[in-house]
Residue frames as qw, qx, qy, qz and C-alpha x, y, z in Angstrom:
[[0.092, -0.633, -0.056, -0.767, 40.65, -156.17, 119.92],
 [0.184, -0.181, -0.693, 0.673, 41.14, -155.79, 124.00],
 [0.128, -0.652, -0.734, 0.139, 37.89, -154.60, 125.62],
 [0.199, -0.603, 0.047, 0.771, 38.93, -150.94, 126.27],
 [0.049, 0.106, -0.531, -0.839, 39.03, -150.38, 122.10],
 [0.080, -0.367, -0.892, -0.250, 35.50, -152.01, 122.16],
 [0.202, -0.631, -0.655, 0.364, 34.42, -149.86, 124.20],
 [0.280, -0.486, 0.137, 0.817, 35.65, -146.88, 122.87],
 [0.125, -0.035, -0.618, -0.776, 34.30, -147.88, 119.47],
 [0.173, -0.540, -0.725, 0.392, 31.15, -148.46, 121.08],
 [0.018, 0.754, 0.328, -0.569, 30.79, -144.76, 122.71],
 [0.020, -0.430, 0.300, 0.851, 31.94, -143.12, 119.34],
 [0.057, 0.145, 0.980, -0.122, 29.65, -145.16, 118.14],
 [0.160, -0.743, -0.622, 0.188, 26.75, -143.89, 119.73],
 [0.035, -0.556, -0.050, 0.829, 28.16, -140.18, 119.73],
 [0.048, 0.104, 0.653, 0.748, 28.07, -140.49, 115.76],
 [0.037, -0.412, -0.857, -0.308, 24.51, -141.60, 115.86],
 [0.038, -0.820, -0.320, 0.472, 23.15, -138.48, 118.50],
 [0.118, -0.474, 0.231, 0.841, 24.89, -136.12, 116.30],
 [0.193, 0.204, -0.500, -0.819, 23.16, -137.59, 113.49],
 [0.177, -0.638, -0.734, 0.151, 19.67, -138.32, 114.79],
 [0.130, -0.639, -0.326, 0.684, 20.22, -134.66, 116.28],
 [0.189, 0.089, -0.440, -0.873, 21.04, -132.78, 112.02],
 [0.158, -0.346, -0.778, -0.500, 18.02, -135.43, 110.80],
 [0.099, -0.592, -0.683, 0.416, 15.54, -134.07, 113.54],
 [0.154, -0.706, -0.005, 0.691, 16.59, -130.62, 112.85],
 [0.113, 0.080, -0.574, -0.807, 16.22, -130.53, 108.85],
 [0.125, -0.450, -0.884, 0.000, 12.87, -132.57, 109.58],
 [0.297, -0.765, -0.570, 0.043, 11.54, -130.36, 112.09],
 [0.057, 0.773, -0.280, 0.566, 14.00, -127.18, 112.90],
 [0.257, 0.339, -0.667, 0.612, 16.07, -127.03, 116.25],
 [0.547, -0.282, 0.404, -0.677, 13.54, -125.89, 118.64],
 [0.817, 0.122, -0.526, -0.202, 12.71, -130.04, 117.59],
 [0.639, 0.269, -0.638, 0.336, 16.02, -131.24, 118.84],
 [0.552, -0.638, 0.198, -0.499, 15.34, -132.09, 122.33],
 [0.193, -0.446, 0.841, -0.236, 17.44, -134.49, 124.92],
 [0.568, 0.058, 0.770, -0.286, 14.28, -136.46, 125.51],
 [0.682, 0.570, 0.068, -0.453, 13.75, -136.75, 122.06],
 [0.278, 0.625, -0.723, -0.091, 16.79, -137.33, 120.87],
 [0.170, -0.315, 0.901, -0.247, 17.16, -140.59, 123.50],
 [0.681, 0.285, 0.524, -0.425, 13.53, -141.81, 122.14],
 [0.751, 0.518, -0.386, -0.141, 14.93, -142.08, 118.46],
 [0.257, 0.692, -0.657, 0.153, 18.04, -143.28, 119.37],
 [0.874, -0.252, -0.402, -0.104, 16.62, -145.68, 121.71],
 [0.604, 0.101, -0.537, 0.580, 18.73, -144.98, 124.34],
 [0.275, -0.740, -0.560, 0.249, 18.20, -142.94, 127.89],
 [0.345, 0.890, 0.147, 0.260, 18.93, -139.69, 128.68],
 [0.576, -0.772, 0.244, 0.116, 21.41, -140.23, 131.05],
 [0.804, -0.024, 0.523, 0.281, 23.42, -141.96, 128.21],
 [0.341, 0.808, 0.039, 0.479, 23.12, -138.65, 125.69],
 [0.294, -0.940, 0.174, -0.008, 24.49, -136.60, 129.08],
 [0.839, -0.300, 0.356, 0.281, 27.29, -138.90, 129.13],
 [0.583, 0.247, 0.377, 0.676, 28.42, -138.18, 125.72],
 [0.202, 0.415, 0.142, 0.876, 27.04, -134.34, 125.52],
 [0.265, -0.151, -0.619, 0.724, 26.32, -131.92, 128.14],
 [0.273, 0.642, 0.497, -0.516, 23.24, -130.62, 126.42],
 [0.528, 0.604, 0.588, -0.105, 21.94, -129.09, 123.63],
 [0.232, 0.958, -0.119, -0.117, 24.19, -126.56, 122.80],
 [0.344, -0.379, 0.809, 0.289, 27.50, -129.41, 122.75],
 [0.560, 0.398, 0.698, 0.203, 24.97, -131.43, 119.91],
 [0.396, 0.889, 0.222, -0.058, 24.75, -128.21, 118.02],
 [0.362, -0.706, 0.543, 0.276, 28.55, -127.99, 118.30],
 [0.562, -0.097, 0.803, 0.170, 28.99, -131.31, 116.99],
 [0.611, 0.651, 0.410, 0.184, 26.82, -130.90, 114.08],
 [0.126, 0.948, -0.228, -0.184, 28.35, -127.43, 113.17],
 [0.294, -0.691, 0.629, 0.202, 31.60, -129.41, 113.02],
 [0.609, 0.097, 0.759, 0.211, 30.56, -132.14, 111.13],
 [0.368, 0.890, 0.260, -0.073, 28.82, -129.63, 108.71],
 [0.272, 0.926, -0.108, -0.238, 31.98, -127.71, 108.16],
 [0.522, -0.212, 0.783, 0.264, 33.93, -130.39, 107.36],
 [0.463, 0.559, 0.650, 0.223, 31.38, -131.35, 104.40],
 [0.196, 0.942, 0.146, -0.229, 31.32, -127.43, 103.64],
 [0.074, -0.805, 0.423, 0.409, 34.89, -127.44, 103.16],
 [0.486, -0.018, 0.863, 0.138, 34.60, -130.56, 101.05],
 [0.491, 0.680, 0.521, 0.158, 31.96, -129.26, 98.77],
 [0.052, 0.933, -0.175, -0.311, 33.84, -125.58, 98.33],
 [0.022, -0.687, 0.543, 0.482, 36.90, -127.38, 97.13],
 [0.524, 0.261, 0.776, 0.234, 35.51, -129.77, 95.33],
 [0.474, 0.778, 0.388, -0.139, 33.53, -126.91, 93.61],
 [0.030, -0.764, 0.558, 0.322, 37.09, -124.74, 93.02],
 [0.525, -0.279, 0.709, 0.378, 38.68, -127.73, 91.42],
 [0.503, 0.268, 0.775, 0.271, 36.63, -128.55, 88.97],
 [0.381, 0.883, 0.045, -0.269, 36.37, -125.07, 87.32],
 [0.745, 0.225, 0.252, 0.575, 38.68, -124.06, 84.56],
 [0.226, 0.487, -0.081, 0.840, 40.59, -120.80, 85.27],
 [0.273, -0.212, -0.752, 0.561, 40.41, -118.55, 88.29],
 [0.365, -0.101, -0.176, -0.909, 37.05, -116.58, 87.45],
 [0.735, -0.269, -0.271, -0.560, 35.07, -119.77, 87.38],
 [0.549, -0.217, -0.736, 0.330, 36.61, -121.28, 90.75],
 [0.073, 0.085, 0.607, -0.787, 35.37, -118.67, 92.70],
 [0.476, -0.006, -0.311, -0.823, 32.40, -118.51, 91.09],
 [0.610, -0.136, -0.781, -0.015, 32.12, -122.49, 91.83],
 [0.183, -0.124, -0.714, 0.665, 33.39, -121.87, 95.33],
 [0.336, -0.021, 0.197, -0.921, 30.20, -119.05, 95.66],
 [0.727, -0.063, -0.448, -0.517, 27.45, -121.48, 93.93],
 [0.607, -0.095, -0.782, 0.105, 28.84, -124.66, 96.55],
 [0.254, 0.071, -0.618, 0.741, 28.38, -122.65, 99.10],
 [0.516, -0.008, 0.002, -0.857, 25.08, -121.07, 98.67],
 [0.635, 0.159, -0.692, -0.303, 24.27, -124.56, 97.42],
 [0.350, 0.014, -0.745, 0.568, 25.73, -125.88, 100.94],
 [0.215, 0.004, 0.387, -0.896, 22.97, -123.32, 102.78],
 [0.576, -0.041, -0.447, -0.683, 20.42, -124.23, 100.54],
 [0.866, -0.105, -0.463, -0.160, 19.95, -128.06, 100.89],
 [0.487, -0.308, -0.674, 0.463, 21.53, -128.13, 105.01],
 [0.188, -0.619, 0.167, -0.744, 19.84, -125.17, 106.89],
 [0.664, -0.741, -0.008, -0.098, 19.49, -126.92, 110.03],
 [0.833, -0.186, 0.001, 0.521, 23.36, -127.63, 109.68],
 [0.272, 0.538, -0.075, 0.794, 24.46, -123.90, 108.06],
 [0.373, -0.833, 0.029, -0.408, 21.75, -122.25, 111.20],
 [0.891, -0.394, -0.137, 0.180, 24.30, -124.57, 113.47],
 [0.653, 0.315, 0.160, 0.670, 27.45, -123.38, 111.97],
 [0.077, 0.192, -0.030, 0.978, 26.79, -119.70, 111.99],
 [0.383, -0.554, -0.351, -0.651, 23.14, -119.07, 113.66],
 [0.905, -0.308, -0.249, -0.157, 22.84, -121.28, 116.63],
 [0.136, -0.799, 0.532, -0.245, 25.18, -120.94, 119.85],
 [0.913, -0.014, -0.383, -0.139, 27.09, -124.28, 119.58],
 [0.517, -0.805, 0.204, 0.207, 30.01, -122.83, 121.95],
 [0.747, 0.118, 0.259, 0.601, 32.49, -122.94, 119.21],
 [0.185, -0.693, 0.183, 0.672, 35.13, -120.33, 118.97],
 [0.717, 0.579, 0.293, 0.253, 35.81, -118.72, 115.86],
 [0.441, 0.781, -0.173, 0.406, 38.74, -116.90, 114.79],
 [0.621, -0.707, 0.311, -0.130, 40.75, -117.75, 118.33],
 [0.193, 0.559, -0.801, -0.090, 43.28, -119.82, 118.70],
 [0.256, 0.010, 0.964, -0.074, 41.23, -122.75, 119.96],
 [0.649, 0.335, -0.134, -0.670, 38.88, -122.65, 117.21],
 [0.812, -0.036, 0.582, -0.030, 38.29, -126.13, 116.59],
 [0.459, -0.221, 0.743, 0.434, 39.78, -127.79, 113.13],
 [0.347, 0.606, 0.700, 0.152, 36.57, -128.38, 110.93],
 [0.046, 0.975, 0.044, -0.214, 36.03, -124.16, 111.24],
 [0.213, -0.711, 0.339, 0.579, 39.52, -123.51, 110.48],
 [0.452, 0.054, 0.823, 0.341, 39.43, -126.04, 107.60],
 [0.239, 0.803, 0.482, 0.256, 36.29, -124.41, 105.92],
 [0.106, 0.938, -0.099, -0.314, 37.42, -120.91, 106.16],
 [0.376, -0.403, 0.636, 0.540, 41.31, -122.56, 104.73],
 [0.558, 0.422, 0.707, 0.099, 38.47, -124.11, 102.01],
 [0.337, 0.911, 0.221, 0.090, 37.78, -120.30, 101.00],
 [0.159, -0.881, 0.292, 0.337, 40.96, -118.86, 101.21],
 [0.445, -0.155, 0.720, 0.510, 42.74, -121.27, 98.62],
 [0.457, 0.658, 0.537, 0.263, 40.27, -119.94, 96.05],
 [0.099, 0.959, 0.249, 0.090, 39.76, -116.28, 97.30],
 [0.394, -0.794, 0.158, 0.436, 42.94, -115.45, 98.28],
 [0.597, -0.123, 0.298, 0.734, 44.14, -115.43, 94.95],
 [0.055, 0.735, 0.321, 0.594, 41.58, -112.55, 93.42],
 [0.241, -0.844, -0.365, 0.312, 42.01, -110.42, 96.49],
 [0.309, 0.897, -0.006, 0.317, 44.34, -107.72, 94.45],
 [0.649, 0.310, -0.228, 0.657, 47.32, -106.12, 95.19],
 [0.164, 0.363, -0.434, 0.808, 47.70, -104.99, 98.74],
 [0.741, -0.387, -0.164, -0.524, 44.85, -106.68, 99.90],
 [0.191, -0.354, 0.877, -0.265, 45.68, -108.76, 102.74],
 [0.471, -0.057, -0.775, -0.418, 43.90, -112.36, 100.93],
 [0.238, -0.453, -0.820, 0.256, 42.35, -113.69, 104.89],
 [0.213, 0.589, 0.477, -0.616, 40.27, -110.26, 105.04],
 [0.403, 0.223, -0.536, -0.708, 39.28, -110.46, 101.80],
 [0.396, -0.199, -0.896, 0.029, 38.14, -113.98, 102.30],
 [0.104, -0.311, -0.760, 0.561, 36.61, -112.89, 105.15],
 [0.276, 0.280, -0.154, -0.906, 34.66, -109.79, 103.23],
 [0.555, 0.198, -0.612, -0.528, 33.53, -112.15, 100.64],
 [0.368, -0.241, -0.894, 0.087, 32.20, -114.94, 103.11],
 [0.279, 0.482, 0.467, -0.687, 30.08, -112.39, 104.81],
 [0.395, 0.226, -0.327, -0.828, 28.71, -111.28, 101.46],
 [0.439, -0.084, -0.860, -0.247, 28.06, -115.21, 100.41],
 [0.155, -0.223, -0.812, 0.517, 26.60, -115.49, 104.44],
 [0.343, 0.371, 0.188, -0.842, 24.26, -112.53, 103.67],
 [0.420, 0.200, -0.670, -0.579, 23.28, -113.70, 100.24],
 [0.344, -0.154, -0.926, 0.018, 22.57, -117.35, 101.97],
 [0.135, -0.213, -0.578, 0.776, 20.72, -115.43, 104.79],
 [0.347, 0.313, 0.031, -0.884, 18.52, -113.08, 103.29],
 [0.374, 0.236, -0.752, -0.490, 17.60, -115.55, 100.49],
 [0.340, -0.259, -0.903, 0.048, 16.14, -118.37, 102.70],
 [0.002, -0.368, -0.503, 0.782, 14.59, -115.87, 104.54],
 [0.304, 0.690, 0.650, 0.092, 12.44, -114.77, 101.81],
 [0.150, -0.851, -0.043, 0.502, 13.99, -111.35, 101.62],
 [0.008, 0.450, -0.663, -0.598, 15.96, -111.51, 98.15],
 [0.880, 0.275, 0.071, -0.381, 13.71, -112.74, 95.20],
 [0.712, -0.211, 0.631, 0.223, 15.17, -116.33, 93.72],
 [0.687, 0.700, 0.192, -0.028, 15.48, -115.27, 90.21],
 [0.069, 0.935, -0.348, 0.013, 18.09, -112.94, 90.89],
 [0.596, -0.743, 0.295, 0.081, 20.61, -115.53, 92.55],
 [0.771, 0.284, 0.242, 0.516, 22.81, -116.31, 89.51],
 [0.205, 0.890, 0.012, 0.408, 23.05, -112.53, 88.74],
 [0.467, -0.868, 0.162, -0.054, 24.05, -111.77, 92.47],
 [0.828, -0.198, 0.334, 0.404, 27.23, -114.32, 91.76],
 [0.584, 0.614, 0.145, 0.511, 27.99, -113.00, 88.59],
 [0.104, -0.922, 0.113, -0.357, 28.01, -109.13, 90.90],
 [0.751, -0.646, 0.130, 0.037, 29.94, -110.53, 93.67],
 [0.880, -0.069, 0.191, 0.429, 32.33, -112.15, 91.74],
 [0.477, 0.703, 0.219, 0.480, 32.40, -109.67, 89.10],
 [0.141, -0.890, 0.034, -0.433, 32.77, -106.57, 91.57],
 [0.711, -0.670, 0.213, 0.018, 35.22, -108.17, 94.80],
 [0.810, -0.116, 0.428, 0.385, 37.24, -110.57, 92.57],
 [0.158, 0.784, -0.424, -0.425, 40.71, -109.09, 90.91],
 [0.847, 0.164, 0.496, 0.095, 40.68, -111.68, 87.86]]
């Protein structure tokens, strides 16, 4: 291995470990935590040496968001597969997702709360984003119905799940209900 690849594996390295120093702070404590000089006191490193790899706080909230919707689109189609018929893959897909909000909220508030400068529906949306939204459309686009166009459907139904995940951690929807709400969602959006 020539010196150049060492090095390289090195700084990615070290990018890995801010990015994930920066989620574990932020599920620990929330965001308002995640703080350069904090970050460079876990991490043992300075803070010229986090600038180097991110230009602040709102490129590390990037980074998670991306690493998050990677794993989102990983648990959505893991949850689709493993149903049986196409009632209980969206259903799955709704439960991994909510599921997803549930047990990462400092990684969902990145993702969709929290200005990480990532585009979103553009053409330079980054990969990970396009990948989780592709995650829901291979379920939802087939219940969107005749003459629905299946990416605004998908899009309908991922605000609904986004509200659902929203209100809910917020304290604003009691937690008994949230099987029922799936059952409505599915029952009332999805043509099955």
């Amino acid at each position: 291995m020539s010196v150049q690849e060492r090095k390289e594996r090195e700084r990615a390295g070290r990018e890995r470990l801010i990015v994930a120093t920066a989620r574990e702070l932020a599920e620990q404590q929330g965001w308002e935590a995640v703080t350069t000089r904090r970050l460079a006191e876990r991490i043992e490193y300075s803070q010229p040496v986090l600038y180097s790899h991110f230009r602040g706080k709102r490129e590390i909230i990037g980074a998670v968001a991306l690493d998050g919707a990677s794993e989102m689109a990983a648990a959505l189609r893991a949850g689709a597969i493993a149903a049986d018929g196409p009632r209980e893959g969206v259903t799955a897909l709704a439960r991994a997702y909510l599921d997803f909000a549930e047990h990462h909220p400092a990684v969902y508030d990145a993702m969709f709360q929290l200005d990480g400068g990532l585009a979103f529906a553009e053409e330079d949306t980054p990969e990970p984003l396009k990948d989780a939204f592709a995650a829901l459309l291979e379920t939802l686009g087939e219940v969107a119905g005749d003459g629905v166009h299946p990416g605004l459907f998908t899009e309908v139904f991922w605000a609904a799940l986004h509200g659902l995940a929203t209100l809910t951690r917020a304290g604003r929807l009691p937690p008994g209900d949230a099987e029922r709400r799936v059952e409505l969602l599915v029952d009332r959006l999805a043509v099955l």
